[in-house]
GUVEX-23995 format. One line per 4 residues: number of its first residue (from 1); for each residue x, y, z of C-alpha. Coordinates in Angstrom, 3 decimals. Example, Ala and Ser with C-alpha at 12.3 -4.5 7.8 and 13.67 -1.06 7.14 Angstrom:
1> 12.300,-4.500,7.800; 13.670,-1.060,7.140
//
This chain:
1> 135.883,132.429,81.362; 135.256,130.275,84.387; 133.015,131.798,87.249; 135.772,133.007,89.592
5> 137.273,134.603,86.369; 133.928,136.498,85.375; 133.618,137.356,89.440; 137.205,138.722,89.424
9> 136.125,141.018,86.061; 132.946,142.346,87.715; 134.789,143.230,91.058; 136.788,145.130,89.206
13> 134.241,147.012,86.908; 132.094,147.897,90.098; 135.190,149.813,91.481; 136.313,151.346,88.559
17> 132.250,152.548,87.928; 130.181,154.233,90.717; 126.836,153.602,89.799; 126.364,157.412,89.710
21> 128.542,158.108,86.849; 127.271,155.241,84.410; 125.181,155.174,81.361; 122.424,153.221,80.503
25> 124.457,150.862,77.765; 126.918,150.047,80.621; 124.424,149.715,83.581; 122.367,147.285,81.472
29> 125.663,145.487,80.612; 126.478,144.822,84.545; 122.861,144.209,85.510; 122.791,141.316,83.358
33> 125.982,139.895,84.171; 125.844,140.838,87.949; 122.345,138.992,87.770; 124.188,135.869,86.342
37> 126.608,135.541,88.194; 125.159,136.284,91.610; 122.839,133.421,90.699; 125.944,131.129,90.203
41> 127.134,131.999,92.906; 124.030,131.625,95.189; 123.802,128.110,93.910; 127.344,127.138,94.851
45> 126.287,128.333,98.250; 123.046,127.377,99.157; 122.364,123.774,97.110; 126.119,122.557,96.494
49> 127.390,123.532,99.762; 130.754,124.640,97.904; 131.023,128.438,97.815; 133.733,129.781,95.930
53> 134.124,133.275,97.204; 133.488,134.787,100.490; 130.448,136.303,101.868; 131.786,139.623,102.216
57> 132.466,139.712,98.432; 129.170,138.427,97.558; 127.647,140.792,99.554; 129.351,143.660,98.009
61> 128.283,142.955,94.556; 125.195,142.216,95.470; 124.742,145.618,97.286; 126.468,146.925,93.791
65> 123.248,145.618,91.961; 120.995,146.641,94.688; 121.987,150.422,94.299; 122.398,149.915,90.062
69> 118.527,148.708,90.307; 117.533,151.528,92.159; 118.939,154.022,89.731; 117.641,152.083,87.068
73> 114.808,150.589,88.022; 114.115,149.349,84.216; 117.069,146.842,84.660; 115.334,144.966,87.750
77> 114.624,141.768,86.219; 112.018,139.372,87.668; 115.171,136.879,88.750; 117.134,139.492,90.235
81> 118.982,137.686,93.608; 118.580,141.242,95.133; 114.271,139.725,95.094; 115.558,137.352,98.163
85> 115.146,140.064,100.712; 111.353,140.550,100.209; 109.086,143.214,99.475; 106.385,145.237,101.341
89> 103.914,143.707,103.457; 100.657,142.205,102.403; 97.464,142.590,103.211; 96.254,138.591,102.276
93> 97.618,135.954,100.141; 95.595,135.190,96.929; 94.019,132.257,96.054; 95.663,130.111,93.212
97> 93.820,127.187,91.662; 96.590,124.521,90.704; 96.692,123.608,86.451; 96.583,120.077,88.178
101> 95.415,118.509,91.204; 98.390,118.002,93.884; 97.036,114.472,95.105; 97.720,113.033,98.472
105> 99.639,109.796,99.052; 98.189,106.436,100.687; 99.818,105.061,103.526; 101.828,101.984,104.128
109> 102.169,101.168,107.846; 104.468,98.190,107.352; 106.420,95.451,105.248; 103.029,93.710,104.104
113> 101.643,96.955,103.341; 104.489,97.722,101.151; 104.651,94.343,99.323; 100.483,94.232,98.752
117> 101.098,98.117,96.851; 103.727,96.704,95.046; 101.421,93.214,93.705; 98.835,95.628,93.059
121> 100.928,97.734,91.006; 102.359,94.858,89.141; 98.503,93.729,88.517; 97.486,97.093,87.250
125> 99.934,96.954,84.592; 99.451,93.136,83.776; 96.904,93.486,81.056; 99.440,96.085,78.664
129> 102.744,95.203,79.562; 102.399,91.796,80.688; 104.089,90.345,83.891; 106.185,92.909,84.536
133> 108.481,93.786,87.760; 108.749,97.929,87.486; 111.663,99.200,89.386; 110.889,101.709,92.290
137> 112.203,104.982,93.599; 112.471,105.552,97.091; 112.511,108.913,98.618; 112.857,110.377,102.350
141> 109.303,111.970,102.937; 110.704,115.287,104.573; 108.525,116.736,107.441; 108.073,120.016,106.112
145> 105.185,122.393,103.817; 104.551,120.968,99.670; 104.830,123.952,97.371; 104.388,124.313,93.618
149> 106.753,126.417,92.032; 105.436,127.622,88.323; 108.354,128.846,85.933; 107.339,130.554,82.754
153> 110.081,131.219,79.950; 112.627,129.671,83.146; 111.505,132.339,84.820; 109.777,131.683,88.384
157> 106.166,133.111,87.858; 104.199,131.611,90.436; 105.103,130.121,94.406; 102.077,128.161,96.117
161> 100.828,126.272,98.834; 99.191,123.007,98.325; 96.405,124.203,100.251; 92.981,121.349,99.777
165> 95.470,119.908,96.704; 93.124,121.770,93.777; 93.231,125.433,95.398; 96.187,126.822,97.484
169> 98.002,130.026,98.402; 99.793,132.347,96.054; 103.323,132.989,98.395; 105.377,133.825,95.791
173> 106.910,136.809,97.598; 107.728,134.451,100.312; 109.053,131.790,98.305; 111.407,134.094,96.382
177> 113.335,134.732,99.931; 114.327,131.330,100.438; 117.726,130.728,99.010; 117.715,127.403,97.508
181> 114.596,128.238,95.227; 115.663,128.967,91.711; 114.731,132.216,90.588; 115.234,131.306,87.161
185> 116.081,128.189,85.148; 118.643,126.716,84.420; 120.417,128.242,86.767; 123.882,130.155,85.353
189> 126.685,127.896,85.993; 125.256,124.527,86.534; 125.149,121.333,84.616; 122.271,122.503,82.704
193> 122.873,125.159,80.801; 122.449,123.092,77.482; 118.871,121.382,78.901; 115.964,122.537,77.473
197> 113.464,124.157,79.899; 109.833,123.738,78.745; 108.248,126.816,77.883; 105.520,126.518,81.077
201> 106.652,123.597,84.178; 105.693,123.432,87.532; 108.308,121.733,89.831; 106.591,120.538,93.246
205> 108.840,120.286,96.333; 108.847,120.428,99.980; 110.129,123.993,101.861; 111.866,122.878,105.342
209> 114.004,124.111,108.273; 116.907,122.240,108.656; 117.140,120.655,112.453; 120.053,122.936,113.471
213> 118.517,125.987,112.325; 115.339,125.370,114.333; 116.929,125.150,117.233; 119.635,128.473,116.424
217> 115.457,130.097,115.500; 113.787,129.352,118.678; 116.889,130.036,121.019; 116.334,133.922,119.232
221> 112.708,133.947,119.482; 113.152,132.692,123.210; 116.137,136.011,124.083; 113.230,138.562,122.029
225> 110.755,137.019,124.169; 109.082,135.832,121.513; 106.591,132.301,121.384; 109.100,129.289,119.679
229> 108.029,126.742,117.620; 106.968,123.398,119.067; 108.860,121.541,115.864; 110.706,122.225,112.299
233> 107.588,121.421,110.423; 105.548,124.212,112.285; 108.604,126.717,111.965; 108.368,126.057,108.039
237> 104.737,126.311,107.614; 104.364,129.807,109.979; 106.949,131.707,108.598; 106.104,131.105,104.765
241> 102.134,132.387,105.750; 103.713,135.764,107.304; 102.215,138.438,105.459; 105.323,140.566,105.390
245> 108.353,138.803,103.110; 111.355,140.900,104.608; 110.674,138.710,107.977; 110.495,135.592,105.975
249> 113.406,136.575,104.209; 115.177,136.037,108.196; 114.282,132.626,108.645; 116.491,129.875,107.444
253> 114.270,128.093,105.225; 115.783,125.547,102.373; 113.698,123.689,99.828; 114.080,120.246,97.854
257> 112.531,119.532,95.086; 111.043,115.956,94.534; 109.010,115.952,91.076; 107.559,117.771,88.241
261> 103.992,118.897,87.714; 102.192,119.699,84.809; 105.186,120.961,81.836; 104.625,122.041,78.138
265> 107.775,120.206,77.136; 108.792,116.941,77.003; 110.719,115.425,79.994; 112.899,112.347,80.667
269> 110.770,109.268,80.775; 111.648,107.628,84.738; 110.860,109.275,87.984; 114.631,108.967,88.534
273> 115.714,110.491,85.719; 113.346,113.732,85.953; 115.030,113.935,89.650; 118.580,114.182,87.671
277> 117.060,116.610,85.544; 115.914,119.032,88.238; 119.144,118.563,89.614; 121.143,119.748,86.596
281> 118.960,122.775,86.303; 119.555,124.111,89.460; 117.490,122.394,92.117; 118.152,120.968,95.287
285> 117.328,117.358,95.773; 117.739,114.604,98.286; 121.158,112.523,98.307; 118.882,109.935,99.359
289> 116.814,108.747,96.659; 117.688,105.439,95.058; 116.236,103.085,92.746; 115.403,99.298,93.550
293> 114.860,96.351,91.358; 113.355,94.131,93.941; 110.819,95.219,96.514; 113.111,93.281,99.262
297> 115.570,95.710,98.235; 112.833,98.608,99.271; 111.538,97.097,102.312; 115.287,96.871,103.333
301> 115.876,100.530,102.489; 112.343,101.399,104.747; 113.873,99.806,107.520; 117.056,100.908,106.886
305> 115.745,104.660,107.259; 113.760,103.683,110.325; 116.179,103.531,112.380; 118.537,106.222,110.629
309> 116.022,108.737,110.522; 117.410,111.144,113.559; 121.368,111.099,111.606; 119.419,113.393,109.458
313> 120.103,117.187,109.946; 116.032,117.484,108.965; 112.906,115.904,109.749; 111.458,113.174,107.894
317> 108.331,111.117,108.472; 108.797,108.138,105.904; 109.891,107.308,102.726; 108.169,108.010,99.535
321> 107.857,104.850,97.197; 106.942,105.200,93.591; 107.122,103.351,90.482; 110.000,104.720,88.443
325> 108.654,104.722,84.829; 106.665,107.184,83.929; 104.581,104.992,81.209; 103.504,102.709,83.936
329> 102.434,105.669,86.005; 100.310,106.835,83.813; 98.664,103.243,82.880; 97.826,103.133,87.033
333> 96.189,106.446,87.543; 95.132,107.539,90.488; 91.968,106.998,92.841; 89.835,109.717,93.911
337> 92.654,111.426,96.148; 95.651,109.740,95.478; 97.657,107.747,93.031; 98.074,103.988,92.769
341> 102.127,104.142,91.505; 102.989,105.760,94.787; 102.730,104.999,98.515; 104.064,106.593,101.954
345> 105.628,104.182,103.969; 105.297,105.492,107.538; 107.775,105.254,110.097; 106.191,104.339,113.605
349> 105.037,107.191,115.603; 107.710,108.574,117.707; 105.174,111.507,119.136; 101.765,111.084,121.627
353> 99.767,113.143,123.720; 99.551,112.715,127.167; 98.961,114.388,130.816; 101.477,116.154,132.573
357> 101.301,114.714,136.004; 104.010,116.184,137.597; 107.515,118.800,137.114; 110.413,117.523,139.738
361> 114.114,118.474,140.040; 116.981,116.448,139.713; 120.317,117.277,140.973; 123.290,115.822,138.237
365> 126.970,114.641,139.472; 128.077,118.655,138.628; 125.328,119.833,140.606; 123.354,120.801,137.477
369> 119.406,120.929,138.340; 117.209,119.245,135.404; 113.301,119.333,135.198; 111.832,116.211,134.418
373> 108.094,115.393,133.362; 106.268,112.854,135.211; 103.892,111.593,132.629; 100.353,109.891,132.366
377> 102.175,106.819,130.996; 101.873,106.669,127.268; 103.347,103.975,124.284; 105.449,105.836,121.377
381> 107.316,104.114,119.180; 106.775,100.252,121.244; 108.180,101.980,124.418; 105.933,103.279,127.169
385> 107.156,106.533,128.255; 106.422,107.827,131.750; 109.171,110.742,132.702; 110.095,112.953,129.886
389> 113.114,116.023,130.106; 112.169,119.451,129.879; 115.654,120.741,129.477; 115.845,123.894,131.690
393> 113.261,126.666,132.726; 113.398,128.969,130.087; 111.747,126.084,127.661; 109.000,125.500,130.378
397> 108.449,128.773,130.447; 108.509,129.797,127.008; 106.462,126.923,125.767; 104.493,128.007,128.942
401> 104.556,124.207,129.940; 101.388,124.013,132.646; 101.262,120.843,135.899; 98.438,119.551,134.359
405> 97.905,120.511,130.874; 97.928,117.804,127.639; 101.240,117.819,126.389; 102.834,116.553,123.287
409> 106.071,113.851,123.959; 108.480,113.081,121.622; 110.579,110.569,121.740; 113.578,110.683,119.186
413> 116.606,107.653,118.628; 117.789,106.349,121.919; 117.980,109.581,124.005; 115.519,110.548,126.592
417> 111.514,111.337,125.803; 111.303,115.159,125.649; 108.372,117.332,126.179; 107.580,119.322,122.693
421> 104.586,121.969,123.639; 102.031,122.024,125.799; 98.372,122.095,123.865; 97.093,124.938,125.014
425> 93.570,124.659,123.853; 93.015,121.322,125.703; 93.995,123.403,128.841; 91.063,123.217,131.746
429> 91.166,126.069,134.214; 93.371,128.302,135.836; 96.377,126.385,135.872; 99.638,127.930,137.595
433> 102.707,129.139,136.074; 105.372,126.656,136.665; 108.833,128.539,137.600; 112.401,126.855,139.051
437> 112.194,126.186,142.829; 115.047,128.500,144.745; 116.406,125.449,146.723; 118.152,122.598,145.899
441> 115.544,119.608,146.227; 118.012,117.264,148.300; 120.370,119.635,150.353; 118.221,123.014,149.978
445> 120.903,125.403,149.378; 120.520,128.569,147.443; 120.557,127.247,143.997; 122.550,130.020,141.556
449> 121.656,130.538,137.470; 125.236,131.067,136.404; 125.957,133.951,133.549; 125.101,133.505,130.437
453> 124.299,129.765,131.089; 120.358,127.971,130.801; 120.703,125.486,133.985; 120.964,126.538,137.838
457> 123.318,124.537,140.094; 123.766,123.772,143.430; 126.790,124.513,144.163; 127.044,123.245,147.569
461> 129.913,120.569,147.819; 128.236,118.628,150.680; 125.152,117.937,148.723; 124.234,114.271,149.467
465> 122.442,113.904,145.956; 125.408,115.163,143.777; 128.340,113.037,145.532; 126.109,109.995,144.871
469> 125.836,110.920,141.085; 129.604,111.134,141.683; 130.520,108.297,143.307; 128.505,106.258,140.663
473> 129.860,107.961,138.185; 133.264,107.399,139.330; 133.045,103.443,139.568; 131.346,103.704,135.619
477> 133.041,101.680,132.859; 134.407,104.137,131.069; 135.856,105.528,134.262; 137.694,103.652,136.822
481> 135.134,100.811,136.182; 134.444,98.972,139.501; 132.128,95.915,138.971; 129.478,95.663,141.267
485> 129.476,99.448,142.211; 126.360,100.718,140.899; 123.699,103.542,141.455; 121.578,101.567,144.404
489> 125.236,100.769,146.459; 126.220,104.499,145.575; 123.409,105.383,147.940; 124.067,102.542,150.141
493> 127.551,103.729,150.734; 127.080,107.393,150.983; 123.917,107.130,153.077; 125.334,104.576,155.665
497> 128.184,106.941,155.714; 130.848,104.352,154.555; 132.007,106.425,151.894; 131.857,110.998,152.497
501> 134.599,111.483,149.802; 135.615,109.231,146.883; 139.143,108.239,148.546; 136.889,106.524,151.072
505> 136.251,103.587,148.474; 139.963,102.430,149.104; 139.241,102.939,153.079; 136.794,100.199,153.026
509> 137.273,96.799,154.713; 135.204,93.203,154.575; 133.844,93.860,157.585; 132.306,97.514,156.495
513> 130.416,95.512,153.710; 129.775,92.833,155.427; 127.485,94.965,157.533; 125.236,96.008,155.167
517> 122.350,94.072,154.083; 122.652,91.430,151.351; 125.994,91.448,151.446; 127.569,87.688,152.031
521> 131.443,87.121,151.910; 132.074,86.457,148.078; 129.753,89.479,147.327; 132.222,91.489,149.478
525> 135.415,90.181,148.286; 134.834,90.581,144.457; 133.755,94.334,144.812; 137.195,95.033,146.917
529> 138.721,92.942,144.288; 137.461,95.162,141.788; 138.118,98.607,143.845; 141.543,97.668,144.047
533> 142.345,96.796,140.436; 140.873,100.250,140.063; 143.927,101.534,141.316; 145.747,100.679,138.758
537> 143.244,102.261,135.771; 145.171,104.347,133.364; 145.306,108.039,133.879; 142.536,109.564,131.686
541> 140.000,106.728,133.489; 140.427,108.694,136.692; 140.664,112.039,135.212; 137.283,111.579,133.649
545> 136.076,109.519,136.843; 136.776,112.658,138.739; 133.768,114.607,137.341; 135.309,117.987,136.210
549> 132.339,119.554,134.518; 133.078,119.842,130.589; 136.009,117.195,130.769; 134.610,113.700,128.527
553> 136.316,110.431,128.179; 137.965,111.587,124.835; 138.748,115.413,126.134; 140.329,113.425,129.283
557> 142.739,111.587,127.053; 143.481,114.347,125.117; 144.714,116.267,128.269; 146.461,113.191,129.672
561> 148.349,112.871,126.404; 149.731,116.565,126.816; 149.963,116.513,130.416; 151.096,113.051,131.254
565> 150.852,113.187,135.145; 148.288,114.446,137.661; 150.962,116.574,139.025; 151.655,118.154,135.639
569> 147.840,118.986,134.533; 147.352,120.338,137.730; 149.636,123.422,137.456; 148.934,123.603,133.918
573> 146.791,127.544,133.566; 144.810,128.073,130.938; 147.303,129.149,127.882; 149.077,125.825,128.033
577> 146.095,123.906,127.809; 144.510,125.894,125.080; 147.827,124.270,123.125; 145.722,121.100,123.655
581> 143.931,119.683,120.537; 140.527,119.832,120.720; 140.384,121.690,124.225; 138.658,125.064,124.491
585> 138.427,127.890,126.765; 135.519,126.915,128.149; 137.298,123.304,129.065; 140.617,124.549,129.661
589> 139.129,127.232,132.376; 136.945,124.318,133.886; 140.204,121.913,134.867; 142.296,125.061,136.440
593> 138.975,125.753,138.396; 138.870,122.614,139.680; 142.403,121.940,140.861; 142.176,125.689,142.396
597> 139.987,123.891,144.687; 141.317,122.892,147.922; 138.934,119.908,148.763; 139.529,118.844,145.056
601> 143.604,119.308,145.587; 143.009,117.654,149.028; 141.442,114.768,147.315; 144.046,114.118,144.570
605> 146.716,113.846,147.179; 144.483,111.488,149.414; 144.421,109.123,146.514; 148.042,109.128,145.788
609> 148.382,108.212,149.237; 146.072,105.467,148.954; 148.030,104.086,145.925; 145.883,105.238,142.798
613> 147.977,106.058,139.857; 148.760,108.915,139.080; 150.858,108.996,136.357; 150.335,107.855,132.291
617> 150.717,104.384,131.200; 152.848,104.179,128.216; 149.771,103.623,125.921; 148.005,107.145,126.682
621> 151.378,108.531,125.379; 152.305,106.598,122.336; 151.137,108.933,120.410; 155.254,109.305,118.779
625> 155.909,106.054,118.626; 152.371,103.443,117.791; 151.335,102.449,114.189; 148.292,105.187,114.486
629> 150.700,108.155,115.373; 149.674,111.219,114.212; 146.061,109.814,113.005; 142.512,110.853,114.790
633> 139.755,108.726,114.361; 136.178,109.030,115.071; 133.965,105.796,115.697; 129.955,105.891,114.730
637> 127.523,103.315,114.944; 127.271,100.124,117.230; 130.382,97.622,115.983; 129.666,93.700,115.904
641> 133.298,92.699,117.259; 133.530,95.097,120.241; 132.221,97.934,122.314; 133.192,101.149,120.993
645> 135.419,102.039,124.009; 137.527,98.693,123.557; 137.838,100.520,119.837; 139.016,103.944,121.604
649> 141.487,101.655,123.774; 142.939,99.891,120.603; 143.157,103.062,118.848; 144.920,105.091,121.951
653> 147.219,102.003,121.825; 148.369,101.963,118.607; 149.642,105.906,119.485; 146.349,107.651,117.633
657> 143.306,109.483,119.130; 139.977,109.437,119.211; 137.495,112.555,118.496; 134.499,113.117,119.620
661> 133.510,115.044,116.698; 134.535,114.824,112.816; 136.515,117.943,111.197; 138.859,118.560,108.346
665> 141.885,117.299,110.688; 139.742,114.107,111.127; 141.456,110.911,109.214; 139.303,108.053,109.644
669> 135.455,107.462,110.836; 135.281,104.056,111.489; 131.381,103.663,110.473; 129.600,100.764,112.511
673> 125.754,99.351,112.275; 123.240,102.747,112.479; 125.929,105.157,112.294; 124.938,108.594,113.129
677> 125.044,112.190,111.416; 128.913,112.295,111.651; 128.778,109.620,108.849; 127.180,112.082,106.994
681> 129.268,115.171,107.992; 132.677,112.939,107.238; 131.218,112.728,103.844; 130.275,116.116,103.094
685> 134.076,117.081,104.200; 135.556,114.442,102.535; 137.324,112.464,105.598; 137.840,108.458,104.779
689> 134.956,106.116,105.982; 136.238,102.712,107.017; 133.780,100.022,107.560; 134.156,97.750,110.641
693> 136.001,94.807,108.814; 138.832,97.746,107.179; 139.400,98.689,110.717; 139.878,95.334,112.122
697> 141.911,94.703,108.712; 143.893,98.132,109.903; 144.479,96.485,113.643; 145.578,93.259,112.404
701> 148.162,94.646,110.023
//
């Protein structure tokens, strides 16, 4: 009987048998197999990601259990799943001493670091084994808090901190509340149900918070009030040293297991092979650990992750490198603190500390007012850093973010530095409370916090500093692209008063340019050049161009596609475009705002007149009739032969379109150089990954 087939069976027993009217035979009977199969169940959920029943039925047997435990309390069994929602608070934790020292793990700041471990390794084991190349395993070093999980009899018996590596922190209570922890092992239903468990084995691993549930956990501490947490590593460690276990049992913690302690069994012989095994009994491990021959394999894998490490939907720090075989381990030992068949390589820093000079305001194209940091200028990661975002005013003010206090900057991929926390204790004085200013910086109108939302706006539509975020936007590559019309002639323009309204561009003459300064007669020419092939830019160039908040390149071409002429999308209401693919309420109720305008109507006529197109060229429509009909792609990653927008254009082209995000209805992710977490998320649903030379293969046919 298959798992859904036992679930079925014990749905049905639970109806047919209030807990009130059984006897003990029968209650013991369910108990047991409840226990099981809840177990299964929790697995499929929490470490396979492949649930095979809803939540609402799980949580109805599970509340089945609950109520047969408290009848019976006998028939609570240490590895109940009903343990996950924690017990009664405690007064302290209690100290543990660990069977076996959990070491620490030198560092390896770069290439020649890694390659000098490795020759030292190779020397260590030189005298027994002879010259000897051992094959390494290379792990992501997640950001999060070591435990050491004890299981007697498969049972888990003991939780516990790492603590100074010889002593730590019995949490057990804690520990038993997050999810992905086996409460007993093997786990029912998984591969290892034949493995033998060792009588005694302590399984070390790291407990984490994945990155989207950090920021879901300090979005609800910020609504209660409440202080967030300055990163995921922080939110992990805090919330397993709360005292009371139902309150742990509410944050989103996972685990992942990386190796195996002391054990009173006998265990596969490899580093590799012992991960396997804790994966077969139940545990969660990393997809990411692999297994090199040659250390130019490993250094290539380091570098790799360098640069990958923000696809991750966690936080890593490095990668863990150790020599596979266990034998050889134990022939290198350790040092005082550490061993010598394992290293940390360490990515470069992508955090510093440094003084908060300044908070200004800038107004965005939609009127949107940002904070930004003015820093102390500081180097992270090779790049010195000088302004930093600080997203909105509730995360100044609930990071209570001070003018003048140390701060900690991180500085994460490509995007812009952001401010983590403030460090309070380095704070000198009575510095004030920073709060949002009530006037728009450039214009100083009234700015409004609209419902519901994080950001104020300026909503004034004469306000010099959003029309030149506008106009530059407008002339943008990806919009009407106009060479030569960039952010210093955007202020140029507006502030010599050549241009008040974006039809204006197609007003200008020689002579108006000519009249600025550094302008000569080619310099003029080219740029009306350019403005007037502009006119001529498909339809979804100037619908993005136009700056309707919400509306991106791909959501424009989506709604040109549907709506195939200015005329046409603008007395489209909000039902019809909610028949749109990929369009929302939130979008669709943005574009009939916007032509509801009468400036914004006023300037959509003024361009017609001025001969911009208006209508869809036949390639933003082929969708019925081009070798891609019917398929949606999503492109990730930088691509060696062109820019991913020429990819977009090829793609819209051949009658297909091109998502922003990947889903189920996804059919292709064309995966580049550094591709980013939707690689990762096309995997885990299954959607085809082409690499670059497929897709030109796909174009070419």
């Amino acid at each position: 009987m298959n798992l859904v087939q036992k679930t079925r069976e014990l749905q049905r027993k639970s109806e047919a048998h209030p807990v009130s009217e059984l006897d003990n035979g029968l209650a013991r009977e369910l108990a047991v197999a409840l226990k099981d199969v809840l177990l299964a169940h929790a697995h499929r959920y929490y470490v396979e990601d492949d649930p095979v029943i809803s939540d609402t039925e799980y949580d109805r047997l599970l509340a089945y259990l609950r109520e047969l435990e408290e009848r019976f309390p006998e028939l609570a069994a240490p590895d109940s799943p009903t343990h996950r929602i924690g017990g009664a608070p405690l007064d302290r934790f209690e100290k543990v001493r660990h069977p076996e020292q959990l070491l620490s793990l030198s560092n390896a700041f770069s290439n020649d670091d890694v390659k000098a471990w490795y020759e030292r390794c190779r020397r260590g084991l030189a005298e027994r084994f002879g010259d000897v190349h051992p094959e390494v395993t290379a792990e992501l070093k997640i950001d999060g808090l070591a435990l050491a999980l004890t299981y007697v009899d498969g049972q888990l018996q003991i939780g516990a901190t790492r603590g100074n590596g010889t002593t730590g922190e019995d949490i057990t209570v804690n520990v038993k509340t997050i999810a992905s922890v086996p409460l007993r092992i093997p786990v029912p239903g998984t591969n290892g149900q034949d493995v033998e468990v060792p009588g005694r084995i302590e399984v070390r691993g790291e407990a984490y918070i994945k990155r989207s549930d950090f920021e879901r956990l300090n979005a609800s501490l910020a609504a209660r009030n409440q202080k967030v947490f300055a990163n995921p590593r922080n939110s992990a460690a805090g919330s397993l040293r709360q005292l009371d276990s139902s309150a742990v049992a509410d944050r989103p913690l996972s685990f992942l297991a990386y190796s195996i302690g002391p054990s009173s069994g006998s265990l596969p012989p490899s580093q590799s092979m012992r991960i396997e095994w804790l994966r077969n009994v139940g545990f969660a491990t990393s997809a990411h650990i692999k297994t090199f021959r040659k250390i130019e394999s490993v250094i290539a894998y380091c570098e790799e992750w360098t640069e990958r490490r923000d696809d991750l939907n966690y936080e890593i720090d490095g990668v863990v490198l150790k020599i596979d075989r266990i034998e050889f381990q134990e022939e290198l030992g350790a040092i005082s603190n550490a061993p010598r068949w394992a290293v940390a390589y360490k990515f470069p820093a992508k955090e510093a500390t440094t003084t908060l000079r300044d908070i200004i305001v800038n107004v965005g194209r939609t009127g949107m007012i940002k904070p930004e940091a003015v820093l102390e200028p500081v180097e992270i990661g090779g790049v010195t850093v000088s302004q930093a975002t600080l997203h909105n005013e509730d995360y100044i003010v609930s990071r209570d973010i001070r003018i003048g206090d140390t701060v900690v900057v991180k500085r994460a991929g490509d995007v812009i530095p952001q401010v983590v926390k403030a460090i309070v204790e380095a704070r000198s004085g009575d510095l004030p409370k920073w709060s949002m200013p009530a006037r728009c910086p450039v214009c100083s109108s009234e700015l409004v916090r609209l419902p519901e939302e994080a950001d104020y706006y300026c909503v004034s539509s004469d306000c010099p500093a959003q029309f030149i975020r506008l106009l530059e936007h407008f002339a943008s590559r990806d919009a009407m692209d106009i060479e030569g019309l960039g952010s210093k002639l955007s202020v140029t323009l507006v502030e010599t008063g050549l241009v008040e309204h974006i039809s204006d561009l197609y007003r200008l003459t020689e002579d108006d340019l000519l009249s600025l300064e550094g302008f000569a007669g080619k310099r003029a020419l080219n740029l009306l050049s350019g403005i007037d092939r502009s006119r001529s830019q498909p339809l979804s160039r100037l619908l993005f161009g136009l700056g309707i908040r919400h509306v991106g390149k791909t959501t424009a071409e989506a709604l040109v596609q549907a709506f195939p002429s200015m005329e046409e999308l603008a007395s489209a209401q909000v039902d019809d475009l909610l028949e749109v693919d990929g369009i929302g309420t939130v979008i669709a109720e943005s574009v009939v705002d916007w032509f509801s305008v009468d400036k914004n109507k006023a300037l959509v006529a003024d361009l017609r007149d001025l001969g911009v197109r208006m209508t869809a060229i036949e390639s933003e429509v082929a969708a019925s009739t081009g070798r891609f009909s019917g398929l949606s792609f999503v492109l990730t990653g930088s691509l060696a032969s062109m820019t991913r927008s020429e990819a977009a254009d090829q793609i819209a082209a051949g009658g297909g379109k091109v998502s922003a995000s990947v889903s189920g209805k996804t059919d292709y992710v064309v995966a580049g150089t550094q591709p980013g977490s939707k690689l990762e998320k096309a995997r885990k649903l299954g959607v085809t990954v082409i690499r670059e030379d497929e897709f030109l293969q796909m174009l070419a046919d």
